[in-house]
TIVO-2410 file (N, C-alpha, C; in nm, 3 decimals):
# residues 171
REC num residu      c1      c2      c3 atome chaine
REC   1      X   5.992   1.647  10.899     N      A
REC   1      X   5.962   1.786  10.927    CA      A
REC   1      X   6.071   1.850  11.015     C      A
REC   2      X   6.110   1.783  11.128     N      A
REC   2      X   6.185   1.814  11.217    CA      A
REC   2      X   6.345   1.895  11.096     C      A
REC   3      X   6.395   1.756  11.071     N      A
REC   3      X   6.515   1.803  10.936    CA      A
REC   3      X   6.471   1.892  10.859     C      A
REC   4      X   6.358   1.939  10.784     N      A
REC   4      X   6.358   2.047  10.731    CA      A
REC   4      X   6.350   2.210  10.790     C      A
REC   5      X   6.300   2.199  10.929     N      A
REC   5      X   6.317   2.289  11.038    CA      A
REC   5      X   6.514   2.359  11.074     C      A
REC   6      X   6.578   2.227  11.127     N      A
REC   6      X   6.688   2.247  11.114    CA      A
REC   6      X   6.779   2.310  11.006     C      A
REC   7      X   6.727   2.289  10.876     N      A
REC   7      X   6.753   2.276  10.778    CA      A
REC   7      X   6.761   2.419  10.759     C      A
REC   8      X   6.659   2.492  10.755     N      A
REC   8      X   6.592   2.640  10.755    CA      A
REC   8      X   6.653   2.706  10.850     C      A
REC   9      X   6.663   2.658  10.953     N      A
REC   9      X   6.753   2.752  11.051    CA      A
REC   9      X   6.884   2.776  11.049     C      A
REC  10      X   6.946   2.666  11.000     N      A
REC  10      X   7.109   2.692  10.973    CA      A
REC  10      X   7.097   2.782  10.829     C      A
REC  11      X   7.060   2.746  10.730     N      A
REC  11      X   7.025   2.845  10.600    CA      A
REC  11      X   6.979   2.994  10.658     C      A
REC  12      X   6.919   2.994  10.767     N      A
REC  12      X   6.893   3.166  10.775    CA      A
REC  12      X   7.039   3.219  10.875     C      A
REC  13      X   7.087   3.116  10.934     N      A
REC  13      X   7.229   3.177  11.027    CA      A
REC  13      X   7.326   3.201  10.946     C      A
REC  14      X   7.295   3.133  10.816     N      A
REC  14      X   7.467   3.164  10.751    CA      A
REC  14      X   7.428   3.275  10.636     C      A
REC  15      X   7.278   3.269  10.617     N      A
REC  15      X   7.271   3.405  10.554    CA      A
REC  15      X   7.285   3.539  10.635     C      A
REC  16      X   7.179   3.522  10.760     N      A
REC  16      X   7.237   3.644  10.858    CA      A
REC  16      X   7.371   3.687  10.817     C      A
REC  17      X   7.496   3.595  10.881     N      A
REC  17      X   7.613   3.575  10.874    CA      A
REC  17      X   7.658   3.632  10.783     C      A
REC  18      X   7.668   3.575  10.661     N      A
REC  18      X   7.728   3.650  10.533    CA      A
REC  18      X   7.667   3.819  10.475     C      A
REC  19      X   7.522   3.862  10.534     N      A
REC  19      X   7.482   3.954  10.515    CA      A
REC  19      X   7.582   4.031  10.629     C      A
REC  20      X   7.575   3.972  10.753     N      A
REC  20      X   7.640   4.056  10.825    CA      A
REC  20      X   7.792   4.113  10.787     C      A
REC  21      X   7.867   3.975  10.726     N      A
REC  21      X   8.042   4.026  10.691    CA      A
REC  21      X   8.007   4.117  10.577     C      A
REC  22      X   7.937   4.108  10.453     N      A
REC  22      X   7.968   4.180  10.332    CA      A
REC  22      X   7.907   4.306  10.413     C      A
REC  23      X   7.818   4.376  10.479     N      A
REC  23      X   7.831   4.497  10.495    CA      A
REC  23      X   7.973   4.604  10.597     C      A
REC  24      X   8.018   4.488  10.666     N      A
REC  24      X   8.142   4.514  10.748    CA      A
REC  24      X   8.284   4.509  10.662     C      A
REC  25      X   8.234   4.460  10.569     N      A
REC  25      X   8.429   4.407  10.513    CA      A
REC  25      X   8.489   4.540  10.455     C      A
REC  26      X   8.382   4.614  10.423     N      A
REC  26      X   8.456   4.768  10.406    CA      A
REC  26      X   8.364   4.898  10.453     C      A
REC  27      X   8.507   5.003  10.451     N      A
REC  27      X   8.413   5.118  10.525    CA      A
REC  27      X   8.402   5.242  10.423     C      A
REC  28      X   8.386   5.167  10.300     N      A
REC  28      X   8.454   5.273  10.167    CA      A
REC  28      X   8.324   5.307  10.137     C      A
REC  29      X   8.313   5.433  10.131     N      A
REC  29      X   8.161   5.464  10.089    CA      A
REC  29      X   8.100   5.443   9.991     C      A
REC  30      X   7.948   5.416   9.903     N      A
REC  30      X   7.894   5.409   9.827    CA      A
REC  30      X   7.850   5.475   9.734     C      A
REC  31      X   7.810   5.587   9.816     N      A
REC  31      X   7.712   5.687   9.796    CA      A
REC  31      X   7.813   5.809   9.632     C      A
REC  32      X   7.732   5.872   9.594     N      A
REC  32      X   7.797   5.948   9.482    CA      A
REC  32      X   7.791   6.071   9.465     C      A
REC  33      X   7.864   6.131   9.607     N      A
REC  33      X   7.918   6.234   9.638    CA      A
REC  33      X   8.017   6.297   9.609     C      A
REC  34      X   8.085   6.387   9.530     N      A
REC  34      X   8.225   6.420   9.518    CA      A
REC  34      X   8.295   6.440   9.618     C      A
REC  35      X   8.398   6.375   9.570     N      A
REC  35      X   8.468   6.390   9.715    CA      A
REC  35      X   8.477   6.493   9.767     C      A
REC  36      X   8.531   6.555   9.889     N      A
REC  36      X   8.577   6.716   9.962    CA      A
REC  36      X   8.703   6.741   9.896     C      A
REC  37      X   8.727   6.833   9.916     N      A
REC  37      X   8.908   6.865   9.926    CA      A
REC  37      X   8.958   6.936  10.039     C      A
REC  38      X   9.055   6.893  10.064     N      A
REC  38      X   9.120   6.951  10.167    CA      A
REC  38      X   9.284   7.033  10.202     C      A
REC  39      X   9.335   7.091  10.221     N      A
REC  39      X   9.435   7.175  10.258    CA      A
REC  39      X   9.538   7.127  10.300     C      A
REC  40      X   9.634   7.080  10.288     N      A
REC  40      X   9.789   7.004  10.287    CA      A
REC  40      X   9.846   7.085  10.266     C      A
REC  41      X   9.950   7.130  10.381     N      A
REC  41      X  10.092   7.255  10.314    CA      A
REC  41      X  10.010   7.356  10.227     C      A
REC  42      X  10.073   7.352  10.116     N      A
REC  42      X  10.051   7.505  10.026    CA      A
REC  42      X   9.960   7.386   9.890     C      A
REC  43      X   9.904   7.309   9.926     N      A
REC  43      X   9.825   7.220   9.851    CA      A
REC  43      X   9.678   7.168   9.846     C      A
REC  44      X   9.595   7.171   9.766     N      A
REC  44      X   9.450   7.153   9.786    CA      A
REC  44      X   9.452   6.997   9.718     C      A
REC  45      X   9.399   6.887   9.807     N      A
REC  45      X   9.406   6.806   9.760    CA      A
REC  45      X   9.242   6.739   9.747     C      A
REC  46      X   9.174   6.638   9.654     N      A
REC  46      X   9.068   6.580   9.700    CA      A
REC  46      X   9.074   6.439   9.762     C      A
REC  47      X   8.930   6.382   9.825     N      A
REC  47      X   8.964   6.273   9.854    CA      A
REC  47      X   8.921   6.292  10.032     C      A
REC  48      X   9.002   6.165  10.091     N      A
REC  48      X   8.991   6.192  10.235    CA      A
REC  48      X   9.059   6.200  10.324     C      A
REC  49      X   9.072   6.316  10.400     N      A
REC  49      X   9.183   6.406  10.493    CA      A
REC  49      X   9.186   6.296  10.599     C      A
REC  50      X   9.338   6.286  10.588     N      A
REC  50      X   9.393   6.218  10.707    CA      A
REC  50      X   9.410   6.044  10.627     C      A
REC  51      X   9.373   6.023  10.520     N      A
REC  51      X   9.338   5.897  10.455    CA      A
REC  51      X   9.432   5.858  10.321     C      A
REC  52      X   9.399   5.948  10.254     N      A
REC  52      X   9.405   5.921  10.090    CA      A
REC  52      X   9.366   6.036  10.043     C      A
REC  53      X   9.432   6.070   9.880     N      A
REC  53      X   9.422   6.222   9.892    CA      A
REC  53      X   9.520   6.217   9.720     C      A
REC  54      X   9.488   6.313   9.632     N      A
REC  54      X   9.559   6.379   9.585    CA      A
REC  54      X   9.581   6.525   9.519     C      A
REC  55      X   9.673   6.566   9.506     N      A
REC  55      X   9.656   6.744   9.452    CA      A
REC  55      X   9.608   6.783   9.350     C      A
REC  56      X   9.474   6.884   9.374     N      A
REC  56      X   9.421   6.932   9.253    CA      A
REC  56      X   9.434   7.092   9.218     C      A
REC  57      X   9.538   7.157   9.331     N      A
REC  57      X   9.569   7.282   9.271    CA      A
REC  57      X   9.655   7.291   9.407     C      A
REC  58      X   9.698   7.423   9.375     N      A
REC  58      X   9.820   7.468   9.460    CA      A
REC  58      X   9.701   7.579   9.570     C      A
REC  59      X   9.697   7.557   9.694     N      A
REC  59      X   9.637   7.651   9.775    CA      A
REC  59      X   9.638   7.820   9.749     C      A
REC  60      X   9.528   7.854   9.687     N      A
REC  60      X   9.526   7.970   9.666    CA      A
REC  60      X   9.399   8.021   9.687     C      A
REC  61      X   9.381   8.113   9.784     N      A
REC  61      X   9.236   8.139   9.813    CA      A
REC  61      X   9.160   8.289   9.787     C      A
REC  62      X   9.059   8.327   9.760     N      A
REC  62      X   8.981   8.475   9.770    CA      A
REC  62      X   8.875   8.458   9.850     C      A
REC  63      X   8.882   8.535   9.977     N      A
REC  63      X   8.757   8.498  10.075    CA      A
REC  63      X   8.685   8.348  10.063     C      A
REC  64      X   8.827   8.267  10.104     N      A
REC  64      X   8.788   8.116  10.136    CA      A
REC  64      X   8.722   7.991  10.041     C      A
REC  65      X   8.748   8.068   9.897     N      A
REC  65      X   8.726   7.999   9.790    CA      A
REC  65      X   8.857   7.938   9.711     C      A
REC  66      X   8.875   7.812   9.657     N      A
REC  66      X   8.956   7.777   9.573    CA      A
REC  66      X   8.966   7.853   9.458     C      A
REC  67      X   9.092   7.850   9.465     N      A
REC  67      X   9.104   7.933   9.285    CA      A
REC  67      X   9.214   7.820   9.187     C      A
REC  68      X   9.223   7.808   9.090     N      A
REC  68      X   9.307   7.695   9.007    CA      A
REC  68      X   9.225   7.544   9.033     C      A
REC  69      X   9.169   7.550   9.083     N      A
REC  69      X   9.174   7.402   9.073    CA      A
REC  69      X   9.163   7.266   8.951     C      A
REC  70      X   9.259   7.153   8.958     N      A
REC  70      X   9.272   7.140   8.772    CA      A
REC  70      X   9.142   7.065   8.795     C      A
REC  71      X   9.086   7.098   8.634     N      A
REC  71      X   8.960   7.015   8.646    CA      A
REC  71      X   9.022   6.859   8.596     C      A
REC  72      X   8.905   6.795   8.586     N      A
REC  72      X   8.925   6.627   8.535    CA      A
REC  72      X   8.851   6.658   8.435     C      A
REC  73      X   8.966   6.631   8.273     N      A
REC  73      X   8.858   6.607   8.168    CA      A
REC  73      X   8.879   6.491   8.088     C      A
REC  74      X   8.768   6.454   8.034     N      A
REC  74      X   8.733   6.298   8.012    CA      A
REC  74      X   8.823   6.341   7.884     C      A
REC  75      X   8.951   6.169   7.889     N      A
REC  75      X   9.027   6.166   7.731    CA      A
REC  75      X   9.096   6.264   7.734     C      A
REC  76      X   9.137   6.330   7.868     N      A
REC  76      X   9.263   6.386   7.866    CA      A
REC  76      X   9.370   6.360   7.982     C      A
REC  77      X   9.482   6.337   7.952     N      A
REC  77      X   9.568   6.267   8.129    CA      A
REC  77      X   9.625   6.405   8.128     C      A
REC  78      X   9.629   6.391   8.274     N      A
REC  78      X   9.703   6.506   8.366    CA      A
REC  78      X   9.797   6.409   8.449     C      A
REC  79      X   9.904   6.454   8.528     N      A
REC  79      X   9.986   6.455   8.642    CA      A
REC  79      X   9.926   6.448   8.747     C      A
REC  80      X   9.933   6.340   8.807     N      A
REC  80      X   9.853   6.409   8.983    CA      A
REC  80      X   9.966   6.260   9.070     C      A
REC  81      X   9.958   6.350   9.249     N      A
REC  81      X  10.071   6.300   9.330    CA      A
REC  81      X   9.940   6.222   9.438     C      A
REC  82      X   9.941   6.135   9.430     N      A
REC  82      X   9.839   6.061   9.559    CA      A
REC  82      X   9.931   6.076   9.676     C      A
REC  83      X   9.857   6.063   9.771     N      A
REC  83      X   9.916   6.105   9.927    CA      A
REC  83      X   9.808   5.987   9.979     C      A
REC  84      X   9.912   5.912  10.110     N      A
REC  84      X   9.854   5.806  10.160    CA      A
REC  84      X   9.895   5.841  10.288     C      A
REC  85      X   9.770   5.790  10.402     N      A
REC  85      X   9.794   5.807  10.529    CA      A
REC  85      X   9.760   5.632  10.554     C      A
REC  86      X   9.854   5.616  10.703     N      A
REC  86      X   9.793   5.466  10.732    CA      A
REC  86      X   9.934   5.439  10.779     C      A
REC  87      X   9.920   5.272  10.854     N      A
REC  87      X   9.992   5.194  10.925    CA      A
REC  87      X  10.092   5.105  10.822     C      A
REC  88      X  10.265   5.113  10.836     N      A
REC  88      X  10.325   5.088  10.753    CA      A
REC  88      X  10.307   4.931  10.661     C      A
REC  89      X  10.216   4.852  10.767     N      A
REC  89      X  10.164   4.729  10.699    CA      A
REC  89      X  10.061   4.760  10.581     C      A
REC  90      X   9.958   4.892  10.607     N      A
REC  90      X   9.868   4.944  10.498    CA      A
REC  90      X   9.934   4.938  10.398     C      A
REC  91      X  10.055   4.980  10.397     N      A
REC  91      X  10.097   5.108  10.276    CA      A
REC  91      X  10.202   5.020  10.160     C      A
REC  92      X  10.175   4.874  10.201     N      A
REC  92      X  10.284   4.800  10.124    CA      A
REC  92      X  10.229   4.703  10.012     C      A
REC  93      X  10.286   4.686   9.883     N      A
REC  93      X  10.209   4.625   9.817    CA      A
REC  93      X  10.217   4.706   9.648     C      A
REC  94      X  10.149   4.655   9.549     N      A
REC  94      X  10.082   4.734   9.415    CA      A
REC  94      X  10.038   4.822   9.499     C      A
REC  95      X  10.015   4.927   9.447     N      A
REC  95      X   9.936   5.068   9.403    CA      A
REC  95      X   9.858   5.008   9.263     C      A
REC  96      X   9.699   4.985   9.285     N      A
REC  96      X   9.631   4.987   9.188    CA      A
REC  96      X   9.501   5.120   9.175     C      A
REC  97      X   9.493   5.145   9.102     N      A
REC  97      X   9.329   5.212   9.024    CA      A
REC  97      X   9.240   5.150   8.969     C      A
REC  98      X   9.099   5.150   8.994     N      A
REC  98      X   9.004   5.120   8.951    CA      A
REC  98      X   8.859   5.210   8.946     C      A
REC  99      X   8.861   5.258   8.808     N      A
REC  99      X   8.731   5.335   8.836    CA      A
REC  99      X   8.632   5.281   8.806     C      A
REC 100      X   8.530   5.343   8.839     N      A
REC 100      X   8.352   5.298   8.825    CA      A
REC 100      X   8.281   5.404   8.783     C      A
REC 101      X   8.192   5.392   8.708     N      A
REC 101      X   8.095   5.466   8.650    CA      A
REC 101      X   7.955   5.464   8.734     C      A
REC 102      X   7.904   5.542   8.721     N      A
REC 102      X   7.728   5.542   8.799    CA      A
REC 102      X   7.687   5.429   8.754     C      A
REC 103      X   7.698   5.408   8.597     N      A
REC 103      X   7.639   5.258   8.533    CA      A
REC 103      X   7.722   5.138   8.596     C      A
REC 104      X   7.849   5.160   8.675     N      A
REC 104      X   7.891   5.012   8.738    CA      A
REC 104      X   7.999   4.978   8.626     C      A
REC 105      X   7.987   5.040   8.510     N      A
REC 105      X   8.101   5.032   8.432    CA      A
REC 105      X   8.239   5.045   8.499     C      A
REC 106      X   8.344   4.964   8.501     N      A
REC 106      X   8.452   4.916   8.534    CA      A
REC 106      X   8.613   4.967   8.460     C      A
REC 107      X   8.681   5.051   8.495     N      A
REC 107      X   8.796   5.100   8.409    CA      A
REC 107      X   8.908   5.069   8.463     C      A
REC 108      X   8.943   4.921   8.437     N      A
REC 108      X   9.105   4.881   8.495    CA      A
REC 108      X   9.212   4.969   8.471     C      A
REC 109      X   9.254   4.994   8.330     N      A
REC 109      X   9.328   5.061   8.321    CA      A
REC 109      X   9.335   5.222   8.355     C      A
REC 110      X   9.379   5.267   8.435     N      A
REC 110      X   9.367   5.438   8.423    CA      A
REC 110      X   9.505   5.535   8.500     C      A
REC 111      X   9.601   5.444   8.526     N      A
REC 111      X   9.726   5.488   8.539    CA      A
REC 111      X   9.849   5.465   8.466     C      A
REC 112      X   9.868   5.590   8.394     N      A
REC 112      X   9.956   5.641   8.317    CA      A
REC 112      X  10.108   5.626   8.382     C      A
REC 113      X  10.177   5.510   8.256     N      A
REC 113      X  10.354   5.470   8.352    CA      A
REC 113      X  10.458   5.589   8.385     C      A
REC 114      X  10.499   5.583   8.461     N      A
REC 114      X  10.598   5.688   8.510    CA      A
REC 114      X  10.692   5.690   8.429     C      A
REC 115      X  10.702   5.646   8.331     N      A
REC 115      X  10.827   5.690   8.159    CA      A
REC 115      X  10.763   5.780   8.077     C      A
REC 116      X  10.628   5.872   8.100     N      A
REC 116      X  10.538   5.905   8.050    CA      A
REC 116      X  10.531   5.908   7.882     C      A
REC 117      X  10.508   5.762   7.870     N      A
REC 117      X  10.554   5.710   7.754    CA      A
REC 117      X  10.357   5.704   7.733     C      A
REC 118      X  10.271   5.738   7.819     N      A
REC 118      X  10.102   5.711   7.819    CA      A
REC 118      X  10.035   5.605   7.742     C      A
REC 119      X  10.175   5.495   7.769     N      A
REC 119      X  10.148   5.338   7.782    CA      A
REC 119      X  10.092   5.285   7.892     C      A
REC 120      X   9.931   5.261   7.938     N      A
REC 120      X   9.861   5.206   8.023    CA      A
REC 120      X   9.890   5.090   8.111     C      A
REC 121      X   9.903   5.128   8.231     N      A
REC 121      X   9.916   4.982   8.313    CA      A
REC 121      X   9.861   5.043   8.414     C      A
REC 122      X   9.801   4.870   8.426     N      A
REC 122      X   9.701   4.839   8.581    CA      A
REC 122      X   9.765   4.861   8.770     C      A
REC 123      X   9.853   4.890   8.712     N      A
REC 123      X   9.918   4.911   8.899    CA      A
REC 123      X  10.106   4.994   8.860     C      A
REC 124      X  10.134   5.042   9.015     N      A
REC 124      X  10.294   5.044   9.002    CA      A
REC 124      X  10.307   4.948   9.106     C      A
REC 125      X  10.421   4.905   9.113     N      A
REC 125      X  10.509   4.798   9.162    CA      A
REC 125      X  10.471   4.832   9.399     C      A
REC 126      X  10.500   4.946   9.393     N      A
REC 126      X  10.496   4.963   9.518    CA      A
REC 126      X  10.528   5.163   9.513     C      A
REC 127      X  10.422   5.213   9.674     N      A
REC 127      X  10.452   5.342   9.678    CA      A
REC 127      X  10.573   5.418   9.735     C      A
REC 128      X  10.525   5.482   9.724     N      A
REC 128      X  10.683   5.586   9.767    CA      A
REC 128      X  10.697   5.654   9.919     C      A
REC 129      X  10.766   5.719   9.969     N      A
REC 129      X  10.790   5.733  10.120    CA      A
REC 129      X  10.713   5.840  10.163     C      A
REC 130      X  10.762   5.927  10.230     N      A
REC 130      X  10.711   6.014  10.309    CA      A
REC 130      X  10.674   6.142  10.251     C      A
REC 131      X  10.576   6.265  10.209     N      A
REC 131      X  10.531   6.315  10.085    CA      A
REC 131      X  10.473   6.453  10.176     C      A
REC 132      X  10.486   6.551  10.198     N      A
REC 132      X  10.335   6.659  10.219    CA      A
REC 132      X  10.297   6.612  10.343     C      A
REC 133      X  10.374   6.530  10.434     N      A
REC 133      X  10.300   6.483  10.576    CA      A
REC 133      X  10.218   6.382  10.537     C      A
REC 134      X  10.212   6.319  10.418     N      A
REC 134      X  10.200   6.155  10.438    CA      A
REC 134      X  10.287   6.072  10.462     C      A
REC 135      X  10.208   5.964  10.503     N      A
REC 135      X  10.297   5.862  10.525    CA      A
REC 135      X  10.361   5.810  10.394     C      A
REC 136      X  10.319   5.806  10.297     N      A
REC 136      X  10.379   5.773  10.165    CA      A
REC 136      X  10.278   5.820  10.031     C      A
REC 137      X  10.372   5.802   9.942     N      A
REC 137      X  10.283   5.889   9.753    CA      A
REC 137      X  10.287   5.782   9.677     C      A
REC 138      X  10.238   5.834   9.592     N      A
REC 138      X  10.298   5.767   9.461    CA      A
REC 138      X  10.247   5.867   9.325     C      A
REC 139      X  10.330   5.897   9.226     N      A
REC 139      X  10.347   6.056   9.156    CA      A
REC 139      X  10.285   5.958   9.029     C      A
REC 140      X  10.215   5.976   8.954     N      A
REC 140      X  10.105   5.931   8.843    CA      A
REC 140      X  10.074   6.028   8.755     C      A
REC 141      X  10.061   6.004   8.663     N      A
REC 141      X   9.943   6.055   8.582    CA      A
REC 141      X   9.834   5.942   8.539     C      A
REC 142      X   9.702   6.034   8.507     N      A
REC 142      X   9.578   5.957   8.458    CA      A
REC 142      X   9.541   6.015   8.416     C      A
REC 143      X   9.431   5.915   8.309     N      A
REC 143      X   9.361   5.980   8.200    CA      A
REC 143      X   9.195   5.871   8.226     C      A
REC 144      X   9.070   5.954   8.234     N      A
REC 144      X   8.949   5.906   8.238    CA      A
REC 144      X   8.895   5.910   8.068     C      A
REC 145      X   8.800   5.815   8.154     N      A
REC 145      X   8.758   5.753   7.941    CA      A
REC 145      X   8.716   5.925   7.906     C      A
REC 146      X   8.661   5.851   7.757     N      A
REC 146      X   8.600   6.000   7.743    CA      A
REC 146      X   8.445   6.022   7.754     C      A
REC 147      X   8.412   5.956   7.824     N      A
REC 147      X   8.314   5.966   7.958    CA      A
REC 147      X   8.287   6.076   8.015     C      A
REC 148      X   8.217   6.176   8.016     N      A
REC 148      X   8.187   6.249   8.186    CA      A
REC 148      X   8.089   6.204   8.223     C      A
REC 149      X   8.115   6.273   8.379     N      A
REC 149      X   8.024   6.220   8.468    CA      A
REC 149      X   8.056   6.183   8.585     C      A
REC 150      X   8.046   6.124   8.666     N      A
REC 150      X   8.114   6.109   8.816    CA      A
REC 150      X   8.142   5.966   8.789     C      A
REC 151      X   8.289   5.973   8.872     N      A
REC 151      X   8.350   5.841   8.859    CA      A
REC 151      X   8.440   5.843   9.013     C      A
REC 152      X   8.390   5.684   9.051     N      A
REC 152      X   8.463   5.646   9.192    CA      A
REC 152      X   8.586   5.611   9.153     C      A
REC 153      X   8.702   5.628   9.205     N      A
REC 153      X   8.826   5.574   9.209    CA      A
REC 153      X   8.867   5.507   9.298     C      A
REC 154      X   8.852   5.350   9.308     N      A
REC 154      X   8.861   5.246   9.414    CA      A
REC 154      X   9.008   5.220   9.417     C      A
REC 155      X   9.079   5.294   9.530     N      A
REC 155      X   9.249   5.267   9.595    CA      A
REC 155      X   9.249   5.116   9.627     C      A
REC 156      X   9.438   5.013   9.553     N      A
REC 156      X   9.380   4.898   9.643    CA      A
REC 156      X   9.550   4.905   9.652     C      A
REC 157      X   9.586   4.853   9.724     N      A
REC 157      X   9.752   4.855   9.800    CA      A
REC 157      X   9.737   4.694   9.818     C      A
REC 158      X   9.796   4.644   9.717     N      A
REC 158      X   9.825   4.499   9.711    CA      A
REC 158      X   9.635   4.450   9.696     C      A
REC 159      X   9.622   4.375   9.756     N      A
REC 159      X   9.481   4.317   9.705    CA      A
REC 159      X   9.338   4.374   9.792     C      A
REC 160      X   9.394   4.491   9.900     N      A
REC 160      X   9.340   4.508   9.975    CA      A
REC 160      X   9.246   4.638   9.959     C      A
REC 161      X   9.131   4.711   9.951     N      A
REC 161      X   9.039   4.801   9.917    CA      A
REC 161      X   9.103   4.902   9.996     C      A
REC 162      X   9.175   5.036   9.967     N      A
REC 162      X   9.287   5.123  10.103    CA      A
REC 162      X   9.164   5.250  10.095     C      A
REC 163      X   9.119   5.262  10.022     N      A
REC 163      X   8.938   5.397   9.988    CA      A
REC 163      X   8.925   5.425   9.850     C      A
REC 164      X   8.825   5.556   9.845     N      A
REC 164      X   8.796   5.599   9.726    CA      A
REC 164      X   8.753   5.680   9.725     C      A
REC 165      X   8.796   5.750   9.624     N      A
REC 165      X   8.774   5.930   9.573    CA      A
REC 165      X   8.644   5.944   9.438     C      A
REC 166      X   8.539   6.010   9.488     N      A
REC 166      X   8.453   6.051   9.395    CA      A
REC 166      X   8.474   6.180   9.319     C      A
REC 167      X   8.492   6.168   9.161     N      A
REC 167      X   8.544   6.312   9.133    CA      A
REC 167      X   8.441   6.288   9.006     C      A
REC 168      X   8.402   6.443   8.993     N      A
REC 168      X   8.307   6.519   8.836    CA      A
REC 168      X   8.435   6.498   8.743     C      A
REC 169      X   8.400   6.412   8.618     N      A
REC 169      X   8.478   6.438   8.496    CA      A
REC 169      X   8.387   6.518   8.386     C      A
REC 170      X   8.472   6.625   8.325     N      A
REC 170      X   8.409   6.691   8.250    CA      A
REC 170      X   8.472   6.665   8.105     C      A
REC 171      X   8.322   6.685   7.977     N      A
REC 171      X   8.373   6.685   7.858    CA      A
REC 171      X   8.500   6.713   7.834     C      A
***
């Protein structure tokens, strides 16, 4: 009895334990909110200010409303410039994309090669320098399935989770 006591108690410390790291190991949100956008130079970008970020229209306002902003439509690629904030150890590494669907559906591929030849690959090699008052970019195009619907875009800079942008894809 005694050994099965012990037994039970180390089994609930290392579950504590592991419950405790997987809610700490990231601070990337869950929830399925579109992202904000925010104001860079003469640029409206979405995503998160001060973080990660890219341009979805050129700052143009009528009593504090966006005007242009490009939409996301499913099965069609656009151009867009990611903007990265962070510590020069963050910022080194692949540049990968990964989107997610509400269903958990998984889209490795979704960055379009810089030969805009809209031959698919899973990452670029490494980002680019100093951009709009980031610390570094990297200039892309992408194309979402032909899917709408809200889709997370999980940032990873070498193997590491860097955030993620919730954006409406439309028909």
């Amino acid at each position: 009895m005694k050994k099965y006591s012990q037994f039970l108690i180390v089994c609930l410390v290392f579950s504590f334990t592991f419950t405790g790291c997987s809610t700490h190991m990231t601070s990337v949100s869950k929830d399925w909110q579109v992202s904000p956008t925010f104001k860079v130079n003469n640029y409206v970008m979405v995503g998160e200010e001060g973080r990660l970020g890219f341009i979805v229209g050129p700052f143009q306002s009528k009593k504090g409303e966006l005007l242009d902003k490009q939409p996301f439509i499913a099965g069609k690629g656009s151009k867009f410039m990611w903007h990265l904030w962070g510590k020069p150890e963050e910022l080194k590494g692949k540049f990968k994309v990964e989107a997610v669907n509400q269903k958990g559906e998984r889209q490795k591929v979704l960055i379009i090669n810089s030969k805009k030849t809209y031959e698919f690959v899973w990452h670029y090699p490494s980002v680019g320098g100093r951009n709009n008052g980031a610390d570094a970019h990297v200039p892309s195009g992408m194309i979402f399935p032909k899917e709408a619907g809200l889709w997370r875009l999980n940032v990873y800079i070498g193997n590491e989770l860097f955030g993620n942008i919730v954006v409406e894809v439309e028909k």
